[in-house]
C-alpha positions in Angstrom: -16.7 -14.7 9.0 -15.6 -11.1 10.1 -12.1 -11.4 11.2 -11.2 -8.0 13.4 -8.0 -5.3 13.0 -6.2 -7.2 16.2 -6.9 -10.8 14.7 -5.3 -9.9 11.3 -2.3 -8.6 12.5 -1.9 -11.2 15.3 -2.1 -13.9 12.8 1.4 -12.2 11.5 2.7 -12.1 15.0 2.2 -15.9 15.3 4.1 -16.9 12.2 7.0 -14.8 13.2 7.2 -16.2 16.7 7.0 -19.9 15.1 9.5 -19.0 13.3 11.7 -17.7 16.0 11.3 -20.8 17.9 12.7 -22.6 14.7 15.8 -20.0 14.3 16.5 -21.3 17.9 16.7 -24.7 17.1 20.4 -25.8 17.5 21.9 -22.5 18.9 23.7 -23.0 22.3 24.3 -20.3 24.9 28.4 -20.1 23.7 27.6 -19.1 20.1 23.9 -16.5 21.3 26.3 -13.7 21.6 29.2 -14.4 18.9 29.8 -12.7 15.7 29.9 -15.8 12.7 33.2 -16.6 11.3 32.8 -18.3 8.0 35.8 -19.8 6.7 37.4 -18.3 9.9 36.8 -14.7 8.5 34.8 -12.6 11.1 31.5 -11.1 10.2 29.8 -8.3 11.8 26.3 -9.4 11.6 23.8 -9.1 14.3 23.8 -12.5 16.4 20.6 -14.1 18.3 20.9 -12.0 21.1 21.1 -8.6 19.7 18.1 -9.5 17.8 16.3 -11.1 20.0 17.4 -8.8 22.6 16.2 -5.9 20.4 13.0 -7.6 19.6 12.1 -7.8 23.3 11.9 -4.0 23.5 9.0 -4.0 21.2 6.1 -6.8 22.7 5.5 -4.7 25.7 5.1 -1.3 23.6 2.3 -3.0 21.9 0.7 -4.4 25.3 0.9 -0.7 26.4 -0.4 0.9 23.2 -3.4 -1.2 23.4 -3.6 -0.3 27.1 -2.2 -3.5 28.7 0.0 -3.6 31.5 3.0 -4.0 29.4 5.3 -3.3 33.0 4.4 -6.9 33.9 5.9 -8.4 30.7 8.6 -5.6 30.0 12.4 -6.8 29.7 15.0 -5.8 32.0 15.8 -2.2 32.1 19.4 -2.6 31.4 17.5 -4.0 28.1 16.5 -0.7 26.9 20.4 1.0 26.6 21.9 -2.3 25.1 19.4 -3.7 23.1 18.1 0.1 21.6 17.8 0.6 17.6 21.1 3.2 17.6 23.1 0.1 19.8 25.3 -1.3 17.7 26.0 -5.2 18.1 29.0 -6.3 19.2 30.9 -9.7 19.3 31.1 -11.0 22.9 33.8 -14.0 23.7 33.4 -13.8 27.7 29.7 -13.8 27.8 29.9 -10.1 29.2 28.1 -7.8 27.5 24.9 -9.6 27.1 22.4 -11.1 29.3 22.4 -14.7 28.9 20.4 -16.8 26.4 17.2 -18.1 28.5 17.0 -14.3 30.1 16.6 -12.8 26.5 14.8 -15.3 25.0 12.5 -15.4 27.5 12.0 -11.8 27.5 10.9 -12.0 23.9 9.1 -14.4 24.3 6.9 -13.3 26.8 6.5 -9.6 25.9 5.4 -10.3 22.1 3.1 -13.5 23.6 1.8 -11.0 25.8 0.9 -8.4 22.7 -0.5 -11.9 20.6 -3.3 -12.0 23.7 -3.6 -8.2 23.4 -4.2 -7.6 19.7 -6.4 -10.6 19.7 -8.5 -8.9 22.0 -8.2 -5.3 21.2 -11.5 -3.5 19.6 -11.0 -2.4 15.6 -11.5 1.2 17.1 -8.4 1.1 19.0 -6.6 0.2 15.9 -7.5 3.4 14.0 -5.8 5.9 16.7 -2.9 8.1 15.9 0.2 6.5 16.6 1.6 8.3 19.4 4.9 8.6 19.1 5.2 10.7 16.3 8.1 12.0 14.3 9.2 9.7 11.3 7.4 7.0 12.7 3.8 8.7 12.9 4.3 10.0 9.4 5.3 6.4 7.9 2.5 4.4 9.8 -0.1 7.1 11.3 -2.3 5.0 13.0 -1.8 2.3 15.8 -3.5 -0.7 13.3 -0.5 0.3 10.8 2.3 0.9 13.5 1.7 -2.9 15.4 1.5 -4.8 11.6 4.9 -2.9 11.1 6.2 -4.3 14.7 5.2 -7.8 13.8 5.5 -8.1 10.1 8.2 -6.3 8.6 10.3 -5.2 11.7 10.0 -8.4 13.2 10.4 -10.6 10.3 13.4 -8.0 8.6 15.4 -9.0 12.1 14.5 -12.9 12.0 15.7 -12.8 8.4 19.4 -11.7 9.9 19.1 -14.0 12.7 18.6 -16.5 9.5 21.8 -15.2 7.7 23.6 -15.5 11.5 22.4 -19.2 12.0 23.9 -20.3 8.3 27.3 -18.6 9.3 27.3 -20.6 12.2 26.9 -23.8 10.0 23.4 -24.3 11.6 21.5 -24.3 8.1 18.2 -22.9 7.4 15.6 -23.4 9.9 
């Protein structure tokens, strides 16, 4: 049974968002945004909703890649500045730096369900364009097949894996 480009990497894509479902499991809204504190000493480790927050940016890129409307499934556009890959995570006590839990969960949620339905659905041709942005990222994955299985397998998953560490500082235990 031929299985296409889209299919294979979506299949990746579905595992990591089962498993983000799972890393949720247990954590409330106070703790989303809150640095862990093992034995009461603080660790600066990047909590659910940097992660997830900086996960969001990435579903609709895919959607528009593949030439979906990724405006229609694209996080807030306050999103982009505090969520970015050089913002750097920060504790947040008063619930005032970040969005709150259902907003950024749902925004990851619903960009990277949006790119599962567009990489499903996505000709192999499309897959074997130049990635467009260029620059580092062109020369480590040059075409838009290898670019999306780095979005969903190893950036994804690399992120999950800290919100993993996160959840166990929390005393939440594997998920």
């Amino acid at each position: 049974m031929a299985h296409s480009i889209g299919n294979i990497i979506a299949d990746s894509l579905q595992v990591g968002l089962a498993h983000a479902e799972k890393l949720l499991q247990g954590v409330t809204p106070e703790m989303f945004a809150r640095f862990g504190r093992p034995g009461g000493c603080v660790v600066e480790s990047n909590h659910a909703a940097f992660v997830l927050g900086h996960l969001s940016l990435y579903g609709p890129r895919i959607v528009d890649h593949l030439g979906g409307d990724a405006k229609s499934v694209a996080p807030p556009a306050h999103f982009a500045a505090l969520f970015s890959k050089d913002a750097r995570c920060q504790d947040d006590p008063e619930g005032t730096i970040y969005p709150p839990m259902a907003e950024v969960t749902e925004a990851f949620f619903r960009g990277y369900r949006a790119a599962l339905t567009a990489l499903r659905q996505a000709p192999d041709e499309l897959f074997q364009q130049s990635n467009p942005l260029g620059g580092r990222l062109a020369e480590l994955f040059p075409t838009l097949g290898s670019l999306h299985a780095f979005y969903v397998g190893g950036h994804l998953m690399g992120h999950l894996g800290q919100m993993s560490a996160w959840r166990r500082m929390h005393g939440l235990g594997p998920a």
